[in-house]
C-alpha positions in Angstrom: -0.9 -9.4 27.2 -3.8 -7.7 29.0 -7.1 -9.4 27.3 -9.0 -5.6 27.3 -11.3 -6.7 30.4 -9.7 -3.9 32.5 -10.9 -1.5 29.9 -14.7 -3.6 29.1 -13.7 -5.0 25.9 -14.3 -8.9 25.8 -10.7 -9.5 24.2 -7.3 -7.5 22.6 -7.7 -6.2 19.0 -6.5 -8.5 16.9 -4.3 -6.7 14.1 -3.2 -8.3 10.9 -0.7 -7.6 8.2 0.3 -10.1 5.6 2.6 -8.0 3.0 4.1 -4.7 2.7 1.3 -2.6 1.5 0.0 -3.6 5.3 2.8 -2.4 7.4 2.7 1.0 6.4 -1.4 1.0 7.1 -0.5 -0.6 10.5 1.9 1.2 11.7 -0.1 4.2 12.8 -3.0 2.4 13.8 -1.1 0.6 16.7 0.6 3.6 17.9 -3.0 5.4 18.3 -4.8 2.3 19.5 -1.4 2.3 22.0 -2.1 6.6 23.0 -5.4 6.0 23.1 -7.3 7.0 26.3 -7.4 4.6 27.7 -5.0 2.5 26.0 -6.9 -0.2 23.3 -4.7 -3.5 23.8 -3.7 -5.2 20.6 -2.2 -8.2 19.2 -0.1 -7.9 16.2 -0.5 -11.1 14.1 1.8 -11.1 10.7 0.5 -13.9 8.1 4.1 -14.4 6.5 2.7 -13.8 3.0 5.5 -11.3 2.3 8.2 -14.2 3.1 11.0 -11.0 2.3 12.9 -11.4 6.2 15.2 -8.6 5.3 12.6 -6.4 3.9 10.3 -7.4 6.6 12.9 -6.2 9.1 13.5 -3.2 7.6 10.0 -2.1 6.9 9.5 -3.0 10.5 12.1 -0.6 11.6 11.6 2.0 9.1 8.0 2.1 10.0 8.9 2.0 14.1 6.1 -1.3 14.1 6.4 -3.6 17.0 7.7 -7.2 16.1 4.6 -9.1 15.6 3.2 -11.2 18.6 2.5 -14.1 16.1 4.1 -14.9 12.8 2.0 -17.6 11.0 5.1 -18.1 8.2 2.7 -18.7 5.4 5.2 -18.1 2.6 4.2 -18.0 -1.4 1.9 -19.9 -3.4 -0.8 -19.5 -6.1 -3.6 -17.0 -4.6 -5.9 -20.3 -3.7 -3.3 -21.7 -2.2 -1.6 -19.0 0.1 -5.4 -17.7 0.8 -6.2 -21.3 2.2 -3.2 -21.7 3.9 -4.0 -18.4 5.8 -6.9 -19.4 6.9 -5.5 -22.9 8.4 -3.2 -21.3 10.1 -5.1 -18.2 11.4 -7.9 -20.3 12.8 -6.2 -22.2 16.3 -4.7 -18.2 16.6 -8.2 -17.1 16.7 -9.2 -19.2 19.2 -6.6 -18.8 21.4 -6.5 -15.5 22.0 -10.6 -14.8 21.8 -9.8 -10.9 20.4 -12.8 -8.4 20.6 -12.4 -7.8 16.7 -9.8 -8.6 14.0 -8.8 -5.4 11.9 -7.1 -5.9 8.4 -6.4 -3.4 5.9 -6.1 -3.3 2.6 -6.9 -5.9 -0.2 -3.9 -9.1 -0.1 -4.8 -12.4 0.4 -4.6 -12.0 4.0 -6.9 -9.5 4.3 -9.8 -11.7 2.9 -8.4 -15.3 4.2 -8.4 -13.8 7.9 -11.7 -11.9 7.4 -13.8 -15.2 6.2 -12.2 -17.1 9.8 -13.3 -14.5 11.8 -16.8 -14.0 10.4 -17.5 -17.4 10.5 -16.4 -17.9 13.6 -18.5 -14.9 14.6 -16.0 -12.1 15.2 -16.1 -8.8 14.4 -13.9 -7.9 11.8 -13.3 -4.2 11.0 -11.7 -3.4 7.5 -9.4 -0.5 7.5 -9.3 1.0 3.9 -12.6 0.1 2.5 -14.9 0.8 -0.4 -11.9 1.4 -2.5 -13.3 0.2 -6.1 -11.0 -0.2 -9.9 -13.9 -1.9 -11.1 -11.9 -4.5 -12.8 -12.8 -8.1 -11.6 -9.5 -9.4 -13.4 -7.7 -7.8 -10.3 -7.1 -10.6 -7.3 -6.9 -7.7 -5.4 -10.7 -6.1 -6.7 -12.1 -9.6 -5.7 -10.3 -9.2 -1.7 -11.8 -5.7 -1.6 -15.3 -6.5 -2.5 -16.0 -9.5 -0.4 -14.1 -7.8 2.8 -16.5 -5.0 2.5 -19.5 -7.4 2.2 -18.9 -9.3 5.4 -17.0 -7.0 7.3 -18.9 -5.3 10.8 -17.1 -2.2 10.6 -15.5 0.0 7.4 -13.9 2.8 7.8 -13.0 4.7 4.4 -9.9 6.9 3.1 -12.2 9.2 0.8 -16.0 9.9 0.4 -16.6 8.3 -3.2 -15.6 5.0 -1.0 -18.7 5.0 1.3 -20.6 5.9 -2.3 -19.2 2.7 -3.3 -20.3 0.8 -0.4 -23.7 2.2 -0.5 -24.3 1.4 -4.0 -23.3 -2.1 -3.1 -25.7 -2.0 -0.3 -23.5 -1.8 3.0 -25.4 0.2 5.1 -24.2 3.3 6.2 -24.4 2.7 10.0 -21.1 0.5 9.0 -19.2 2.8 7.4 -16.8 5.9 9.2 -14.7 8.3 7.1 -11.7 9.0 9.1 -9.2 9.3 6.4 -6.1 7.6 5.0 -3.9 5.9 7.4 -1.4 5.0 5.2 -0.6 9.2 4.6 -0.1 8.8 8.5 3.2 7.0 8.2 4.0 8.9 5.4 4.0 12.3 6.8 5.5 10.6 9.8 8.6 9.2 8.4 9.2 11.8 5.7 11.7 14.3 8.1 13.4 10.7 8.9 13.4 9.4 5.0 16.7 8.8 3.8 18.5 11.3 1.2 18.1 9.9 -2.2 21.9 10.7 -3.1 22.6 8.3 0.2 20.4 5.4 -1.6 22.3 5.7 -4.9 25.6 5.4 -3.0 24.6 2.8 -0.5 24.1 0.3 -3.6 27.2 1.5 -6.1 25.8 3.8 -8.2 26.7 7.7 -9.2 24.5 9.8 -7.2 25.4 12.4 -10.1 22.5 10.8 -12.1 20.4 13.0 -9.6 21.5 15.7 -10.3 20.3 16.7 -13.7 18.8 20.2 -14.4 15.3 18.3 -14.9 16.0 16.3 -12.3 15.2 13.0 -12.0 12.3 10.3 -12.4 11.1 7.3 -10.0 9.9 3.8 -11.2 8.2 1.1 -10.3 6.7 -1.8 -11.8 5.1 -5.2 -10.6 1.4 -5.9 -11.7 1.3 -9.2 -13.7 -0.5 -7.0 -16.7 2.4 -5.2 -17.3 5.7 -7.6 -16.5 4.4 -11.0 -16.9 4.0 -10.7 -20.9 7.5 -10.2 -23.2 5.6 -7.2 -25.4 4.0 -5.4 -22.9 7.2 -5.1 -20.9 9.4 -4.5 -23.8 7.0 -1.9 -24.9 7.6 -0.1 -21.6 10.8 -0.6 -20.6 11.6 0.7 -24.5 9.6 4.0 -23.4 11.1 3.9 -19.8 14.8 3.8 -22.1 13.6 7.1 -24.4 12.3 9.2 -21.1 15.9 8.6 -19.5 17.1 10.0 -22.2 15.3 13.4 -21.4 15.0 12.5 -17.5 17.5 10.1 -15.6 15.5 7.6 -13.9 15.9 5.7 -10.5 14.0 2.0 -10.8 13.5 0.3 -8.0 12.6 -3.2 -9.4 10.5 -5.6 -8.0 11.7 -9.3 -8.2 8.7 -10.1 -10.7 10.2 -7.8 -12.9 13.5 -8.3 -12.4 13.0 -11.9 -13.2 11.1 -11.5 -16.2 13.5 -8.7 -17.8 15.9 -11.6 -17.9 13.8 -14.4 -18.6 12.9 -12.2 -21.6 16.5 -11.1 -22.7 15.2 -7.7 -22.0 18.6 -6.3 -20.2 19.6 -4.5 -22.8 16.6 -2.0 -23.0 17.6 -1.4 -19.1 21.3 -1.5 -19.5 21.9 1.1 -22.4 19.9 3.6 -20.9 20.1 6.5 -17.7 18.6 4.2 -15.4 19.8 3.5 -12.0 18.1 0.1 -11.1 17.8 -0.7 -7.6 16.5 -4.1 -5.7 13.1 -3.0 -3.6 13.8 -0.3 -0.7 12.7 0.0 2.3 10.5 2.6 3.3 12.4 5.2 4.4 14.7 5.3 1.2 11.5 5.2 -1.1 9.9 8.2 0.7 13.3 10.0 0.1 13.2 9.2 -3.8 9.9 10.0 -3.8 10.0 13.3 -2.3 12.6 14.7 -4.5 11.7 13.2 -7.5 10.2 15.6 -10.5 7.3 12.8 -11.6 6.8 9.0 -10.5 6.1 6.4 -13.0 4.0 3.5 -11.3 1.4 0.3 -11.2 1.7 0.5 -7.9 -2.2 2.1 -5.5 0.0 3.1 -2.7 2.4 5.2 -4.9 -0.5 6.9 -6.2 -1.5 8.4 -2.7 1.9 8.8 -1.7 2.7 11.0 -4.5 -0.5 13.0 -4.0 0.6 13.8 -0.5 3.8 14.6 -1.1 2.8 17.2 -4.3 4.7 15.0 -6.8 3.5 14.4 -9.9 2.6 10.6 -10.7 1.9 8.8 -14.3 0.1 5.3 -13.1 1.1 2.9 -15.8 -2.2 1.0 -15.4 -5.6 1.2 -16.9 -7.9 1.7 -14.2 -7.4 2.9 -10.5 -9.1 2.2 -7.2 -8.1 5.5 -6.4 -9.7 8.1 -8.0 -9.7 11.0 -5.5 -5.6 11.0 -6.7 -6.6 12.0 -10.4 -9.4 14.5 -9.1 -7.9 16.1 -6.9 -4.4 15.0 -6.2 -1.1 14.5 -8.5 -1.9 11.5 -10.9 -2.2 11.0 -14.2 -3.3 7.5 -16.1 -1.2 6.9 -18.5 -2.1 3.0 -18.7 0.0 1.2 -21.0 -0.3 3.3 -23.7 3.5 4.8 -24.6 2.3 8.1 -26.5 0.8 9.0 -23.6 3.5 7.9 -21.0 5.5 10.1 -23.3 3.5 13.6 -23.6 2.8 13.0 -19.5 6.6 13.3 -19.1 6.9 16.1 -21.6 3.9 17.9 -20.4 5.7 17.5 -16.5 9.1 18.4 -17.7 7.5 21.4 -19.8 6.0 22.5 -16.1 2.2 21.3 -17.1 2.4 18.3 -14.4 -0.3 18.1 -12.2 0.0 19.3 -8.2 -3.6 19.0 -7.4 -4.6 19.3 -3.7 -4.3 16.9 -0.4 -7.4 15.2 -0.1 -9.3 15.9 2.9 -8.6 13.9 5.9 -5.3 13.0 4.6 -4.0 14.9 7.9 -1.4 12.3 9.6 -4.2 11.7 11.9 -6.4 9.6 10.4 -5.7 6.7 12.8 -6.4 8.5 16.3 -10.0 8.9 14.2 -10.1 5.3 13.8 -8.9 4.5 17.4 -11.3 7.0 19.1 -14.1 5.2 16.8 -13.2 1.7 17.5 -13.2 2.0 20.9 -16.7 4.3 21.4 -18.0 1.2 18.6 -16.6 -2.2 20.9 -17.7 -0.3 24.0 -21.4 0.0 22.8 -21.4 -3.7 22.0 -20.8 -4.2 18.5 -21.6 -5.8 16.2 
């Protein structure tokens, strides 16, 4: 691979992705970095902490991302763990292939674990998605965000309160670019090849009548420890989840977390009795597809809430805080938290044609990452940090 000397960088970009939140970030950044002119050489480098080889392949595909160059294979592990194990592994990488800066995205253990290697060994790292803020230190995530932001040489930001956030923290601003959101890149991008939602229901044994339904039908998903990980919470939900299908048949694509815990629990019942099509995780290209046709999504998940936004789709975010605020200002969602009166009237008040449709944020154009490759390059060529 050519080391970016022909071009006057000292080294290749060094991109990382760790778990799936990543890919979808990714993938647009190393097609613009690849049209750029002249071309920005990269180095894909995948941490392994989404161990998933099926899922990884199909994301991969879905999302038209290269294989990676280097696959450190960290696997699971408590957060200490699987952050350390990152780092031992990323280190020799680092050195070997001398990169000009390492670019991660997003707030996994990856993310932060690759970020303190580089810094420390006095690379530039540039942090894709930054100054995102829920303000709740209980998150593992919250804790990635905030010390990537504080040691990172570069941010560039998805929405304007961001770079507030960074300034109030006391990044300067001569850091920080607003390009826009990457991730609505590969969203925009894959939805004319997403796959029908009737095809998904089929593919896995299940009566794509369900979709059919005069209101419609409703998207799930569920993972964040606060909400599967303790018997009453997720019986409380799942019970609510069971009375909207009642009014709205729902398609849930569970995470293994959940999945787990719903038996561990002896919670099956409140899943099987009611209209809800359960599915293992999808890929991207059949989420996009549920997502798009769906007449509300009900989620923990951050990059839901975006997605939604973009697509005009009304979302009710099933946790009590968000990093992502511009969604409920100006965008499609609705927090709901854990709170089942009001997962119930935000379902009746979508159903009784009161859902939000808000507006696409601005810079949430599919371009966002030609922004960040045109900036990344004019920044490396002028010597930075």
């Amino acid at each position: 691979m050519s080391q970016g000397t022909d071009i006057g960088l000292k080294g290749p970009v060094m991109c990382i992705v760790g778990a799936r939140p990543n890919f979808m970030k990714m993938a647009p950044i190393l097609r613009a970095l690849a049209a750029h002119a002249p071309a920005i050489p990269a180095l894909l480098v995948h941490t392994g902490q989404h161990y998933d080889a099926n899922m990884n392949d199909r994301l991969f595909a879905d999302l038209r991302l290269p294989a990676p160059d280097l696959n450190l294979e960290v696997g699971s592990g408590s957060h200490a763990v699987q952050t350390a194990e990152v780092m031992k592994r990323f280190e020799p990488a680092l050195d070997e292939h001398q990169p000009s800066c390492v670019v991660v995205v997003g707030d996994v253990n990856s993310t932060l674990a690759c970020t303190l290697v580089a810094v420390k060994k006095g690379v530039p790292v540039v942090h894709v998605e930054a100054g995102l803020r829920s303000y709740d230190r209980r998150m593992p995530e919250e804790i990635n965000r905030v010390l990537t932001d504080q040691v990172a040489d570069r941010l560039y930001t998805t929405e304007r309160s961001a770079g507030d956030n960074l300034a109030r923290e006391g990044v300067d601003v001569s850091r920080v670019a607003f390009v826009g959101n990457v991730m609505i890149d590969s969203l925009l991008d894959a939805r004319e090849h997403a796959r029908p939602a009737a095809d998904t229901l089929v593919a896995h044994d299940l009566d794509p009548g369900l979709l059919q339904h005069p209101k419609g039908y409703g998207v799930v998903t569920m993972h964040r420890p606060s909400n599967v990980d303790d018997a009453e919470t997720l019986a409380r939900l799942l019970g609510v989840l069971a009375e909207v299908s009642r009014e709205l048949p729902l398609v849930f694509a569970m995470h293994p977390r959940t999945r787990n815990n719903v038996q561990r629990f002896g919670l099956q019942g409140l899943v099987d009795g009611a209209r809800i099509a359960v599915l293992p995780p999808q890929g991207y290209l059949e989420m996009v597809g549920l997502m798009a046709g769906a007449t509300v999504v009900l989620t923990d998940s951050g990059g839901l809430q975006e997605e939604t936004t973009a697509l005009g789709v009304p979302c009710l975010t099933m946790r009590e805080n968000t990093e992502r605020p511009i969604t409920v200002e100006q965008g499609t969602n609705t927090m709901v938290g854990r709170d089942v009166a009001a997962i119930r009237q935000g379902v009746a008040d979508i159903l009784a044609g009161r859902g939000k449709r808000g507006r696409v944020p601005e810079l949430w154009d599919g371009h966002a990452a030609e922004r960040f490759a045109a900036d990344l390059y004019a920044w490396l060529r002028a010597g930075a940090p």
